[in-house]
C-alpha positions as CSV (number, residue, x, y, z in Angstrom):
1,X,37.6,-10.9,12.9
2,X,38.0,-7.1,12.5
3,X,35.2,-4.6,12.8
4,X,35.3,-1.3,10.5
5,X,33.5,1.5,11.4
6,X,31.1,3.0,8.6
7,X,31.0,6.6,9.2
8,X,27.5,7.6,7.4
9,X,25.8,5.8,10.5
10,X,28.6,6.0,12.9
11,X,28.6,1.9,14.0
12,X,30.9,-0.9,13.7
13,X,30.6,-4.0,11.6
14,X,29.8,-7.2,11.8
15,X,27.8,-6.7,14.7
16,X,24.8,-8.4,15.7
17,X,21.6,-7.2,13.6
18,X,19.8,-6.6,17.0
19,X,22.6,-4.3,18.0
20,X,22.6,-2.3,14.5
21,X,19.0,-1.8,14.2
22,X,18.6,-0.6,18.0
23,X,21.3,2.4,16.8
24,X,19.4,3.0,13.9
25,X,16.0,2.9,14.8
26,X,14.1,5.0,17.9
27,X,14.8,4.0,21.1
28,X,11.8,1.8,22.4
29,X,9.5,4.8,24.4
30,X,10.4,7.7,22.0
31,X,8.7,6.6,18.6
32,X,6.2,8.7,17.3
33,X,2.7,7.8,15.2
34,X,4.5,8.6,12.0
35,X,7.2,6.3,12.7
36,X,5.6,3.6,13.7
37,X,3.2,3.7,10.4
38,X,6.3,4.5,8.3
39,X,7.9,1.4,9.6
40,X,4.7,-1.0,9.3
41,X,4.4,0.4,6.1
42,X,7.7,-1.5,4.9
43,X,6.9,-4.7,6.5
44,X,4.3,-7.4,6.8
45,X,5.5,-8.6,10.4
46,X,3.3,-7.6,13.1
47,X,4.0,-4.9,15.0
48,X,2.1,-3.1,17.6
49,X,2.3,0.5,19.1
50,X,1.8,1.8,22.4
51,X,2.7,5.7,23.9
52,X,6.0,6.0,22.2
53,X,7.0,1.4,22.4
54,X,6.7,-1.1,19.9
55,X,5.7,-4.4,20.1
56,X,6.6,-7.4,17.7
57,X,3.8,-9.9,17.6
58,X,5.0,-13.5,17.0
59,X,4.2,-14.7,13.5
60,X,1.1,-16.7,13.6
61,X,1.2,-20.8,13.0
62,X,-0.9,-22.7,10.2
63,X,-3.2,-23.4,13.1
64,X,-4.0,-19.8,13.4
65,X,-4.3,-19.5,10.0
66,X,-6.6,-21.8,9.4
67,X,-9.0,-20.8,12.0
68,X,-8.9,-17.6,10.6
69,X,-9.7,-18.4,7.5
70,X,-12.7,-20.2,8.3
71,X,-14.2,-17.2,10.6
72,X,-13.1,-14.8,7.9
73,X,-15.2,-16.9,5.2
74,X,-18.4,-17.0,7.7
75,X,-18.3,-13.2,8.8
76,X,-17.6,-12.3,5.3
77,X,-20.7,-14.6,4.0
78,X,-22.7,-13.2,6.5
79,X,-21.4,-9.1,6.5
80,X,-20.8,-8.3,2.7
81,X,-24.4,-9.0,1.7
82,X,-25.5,-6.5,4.1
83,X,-23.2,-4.0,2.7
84,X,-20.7,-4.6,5.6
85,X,-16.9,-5.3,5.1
86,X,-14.7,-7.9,7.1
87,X,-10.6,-7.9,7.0
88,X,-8.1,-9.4,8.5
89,X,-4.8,-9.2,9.6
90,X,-2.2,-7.3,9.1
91,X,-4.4,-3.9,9.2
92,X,-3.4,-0.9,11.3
93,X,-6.5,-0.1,13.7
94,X,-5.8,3.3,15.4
95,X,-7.3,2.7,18.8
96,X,-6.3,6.5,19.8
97,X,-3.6,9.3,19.0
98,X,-0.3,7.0,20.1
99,X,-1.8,3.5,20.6
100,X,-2.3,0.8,16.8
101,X,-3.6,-2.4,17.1
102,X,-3.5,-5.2,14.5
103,X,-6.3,-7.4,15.2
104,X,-7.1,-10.7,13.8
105,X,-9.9,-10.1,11.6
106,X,-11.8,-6.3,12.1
107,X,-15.2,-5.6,10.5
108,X,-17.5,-2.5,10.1
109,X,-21.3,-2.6,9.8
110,X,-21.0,-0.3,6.6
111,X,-18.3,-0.8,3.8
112,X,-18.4,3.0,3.1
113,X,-17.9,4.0,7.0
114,X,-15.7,7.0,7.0
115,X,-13.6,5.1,9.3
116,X,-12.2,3.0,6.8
117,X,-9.3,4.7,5.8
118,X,-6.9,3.2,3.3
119,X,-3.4,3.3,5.7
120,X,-5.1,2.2,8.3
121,X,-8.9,1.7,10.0
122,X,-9.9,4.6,12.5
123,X,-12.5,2.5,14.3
124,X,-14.4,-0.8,13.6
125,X,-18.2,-2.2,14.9
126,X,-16.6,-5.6,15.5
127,X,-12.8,-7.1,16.0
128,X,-11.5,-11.1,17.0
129,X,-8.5,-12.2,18.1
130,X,-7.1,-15.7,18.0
131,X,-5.1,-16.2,21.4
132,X,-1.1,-16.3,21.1
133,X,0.7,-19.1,23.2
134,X,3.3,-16.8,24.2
135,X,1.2,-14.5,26.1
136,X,-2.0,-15.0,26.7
137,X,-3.1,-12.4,29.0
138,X,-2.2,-9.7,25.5
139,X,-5.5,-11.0,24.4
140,X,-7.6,-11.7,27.3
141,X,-6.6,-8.9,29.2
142,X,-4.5,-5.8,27.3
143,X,-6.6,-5.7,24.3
144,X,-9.8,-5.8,25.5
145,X,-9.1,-2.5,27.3
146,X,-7.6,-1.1,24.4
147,X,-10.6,-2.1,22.0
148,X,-12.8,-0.7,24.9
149,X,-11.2,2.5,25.1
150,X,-11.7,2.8,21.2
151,X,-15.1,2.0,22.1
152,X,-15.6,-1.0,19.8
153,X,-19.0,-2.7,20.7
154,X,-18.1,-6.1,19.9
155,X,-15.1,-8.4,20.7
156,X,-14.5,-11.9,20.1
157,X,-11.4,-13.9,21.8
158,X,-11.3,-17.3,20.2
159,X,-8.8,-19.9,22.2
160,X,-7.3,-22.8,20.3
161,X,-6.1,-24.2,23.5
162,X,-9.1,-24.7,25.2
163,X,-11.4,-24.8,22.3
164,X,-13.8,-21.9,23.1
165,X,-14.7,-18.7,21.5
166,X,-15.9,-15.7,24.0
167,X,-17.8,-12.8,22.9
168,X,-17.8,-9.9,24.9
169,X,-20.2,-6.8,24.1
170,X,-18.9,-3.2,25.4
171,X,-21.1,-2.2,28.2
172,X,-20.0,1.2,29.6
173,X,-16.5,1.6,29.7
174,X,-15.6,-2.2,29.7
175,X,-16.5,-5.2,28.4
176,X,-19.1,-7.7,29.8
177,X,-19.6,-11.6,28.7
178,X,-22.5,-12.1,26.3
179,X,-21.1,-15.5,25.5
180,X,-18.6,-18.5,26.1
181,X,-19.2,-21.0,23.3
182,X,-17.3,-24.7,23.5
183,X,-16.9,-26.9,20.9
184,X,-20.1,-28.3,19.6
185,X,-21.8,-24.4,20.1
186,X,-23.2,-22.2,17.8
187,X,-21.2,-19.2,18.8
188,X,-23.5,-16.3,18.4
189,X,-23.1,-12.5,18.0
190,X,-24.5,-9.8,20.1
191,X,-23.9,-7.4,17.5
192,X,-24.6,-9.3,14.3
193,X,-28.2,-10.3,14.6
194,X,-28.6,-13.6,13.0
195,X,-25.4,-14.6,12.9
196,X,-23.8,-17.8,14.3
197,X,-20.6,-19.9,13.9
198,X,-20.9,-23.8,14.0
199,X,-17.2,-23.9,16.9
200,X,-16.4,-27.1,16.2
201,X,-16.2,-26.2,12.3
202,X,-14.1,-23.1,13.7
203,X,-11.5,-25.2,15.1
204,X,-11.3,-28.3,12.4
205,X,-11.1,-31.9,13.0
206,X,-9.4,-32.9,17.1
């Protein structure tokens, strides 16, 4: 098969997708805050940022989903009474000039916090994160440095693997365990006082 060359963007065709968009696109180190939004902006995929790199996130599985939905529904029950607002993923949380997270499900103590921007949250009291198969050490060990450096005082990691939700309260600079919580637990917050999670409810039916 022949390739042509189209002269507005200077490539040949057919080419692999890949190989277009990495001529189109920044090169992975060089893309600015503006660029990242702009691109996350015109897609629902999750996509991370860090000091100039982007990250695609895989796409999360009907597991995920589900346990997601079901801490959603008891945060929310619990938060939007007390004049609190809950969300969930995909939001833009600006952990610094440079550096984006999209966490599973972000809440703030006050639904009027100034923090709560519409293209994206500036802070939160309180994010969760579900644990991806393909990397687990992103959410046990990358993002709670990044959510501590944005100085969020709550952070819960719930694994589907091993059944357990962890909830670590910022103490300092980092992060210390106020609670591992197996199936069968009420998995409490540090934060939240009063609230609880039945886990095995979190997790559905073995």
């Amino acid at each position: 098969m022949n390739t042509t060359i189209n002269t507005a963007v200077g490539f040949r065709f057919p080419m692999p997708w890949k190989d277009a968009l990495e001529q189109i696109l920044p090169a992975q180190g060089s893309w600015t805050d503006e660029q990242y939004l702009l691109l996350t902006d015109h897609t629902r995929l999750p996509v991370e940022f860090t000091d100039g790199f982007v990250e695609l996130l895989p796409m999360p599985s009907d597991k995920h989903q589900s346990i997601l939905k079901r801490l959603l529904m008891a945060f929310d029950a619990f938060i939007s009474p007390r004049g609190g607002e809950v969300l969930f993923a995909p939001l833009r949380l600006r952990i610094r000039e440079g550096k984006y997270r999209e966490p599973d499900l972000l809440l703030l103590l006050s639904a009027g916090d100034p923090r709560r921007e519409d293209r994206c949250w500036l802070g939160a009291d309180l994010v969760l994160e579900i644990v991806s198969s393909d990397d687990k050490k992103r959410d046990t060990v990358d993002k709670p440095a990044g959510y501590a450096e944005a100085g969020i005082p709550e952070y819960w990691i719930v694994d589907p693997e091993s059944e357990t939700i962890m909830v670590l309260e910022l103490k300092g600079d980092g992060y210390a365990e106020a609670g591992r919580f197996a199936r069968g637990d009420l998995a409490a917050s540090a934060l939240l006082r009063g609230f609880s999670v039945d886990t095995s409810s979190v997790f559905g039916p073995r």
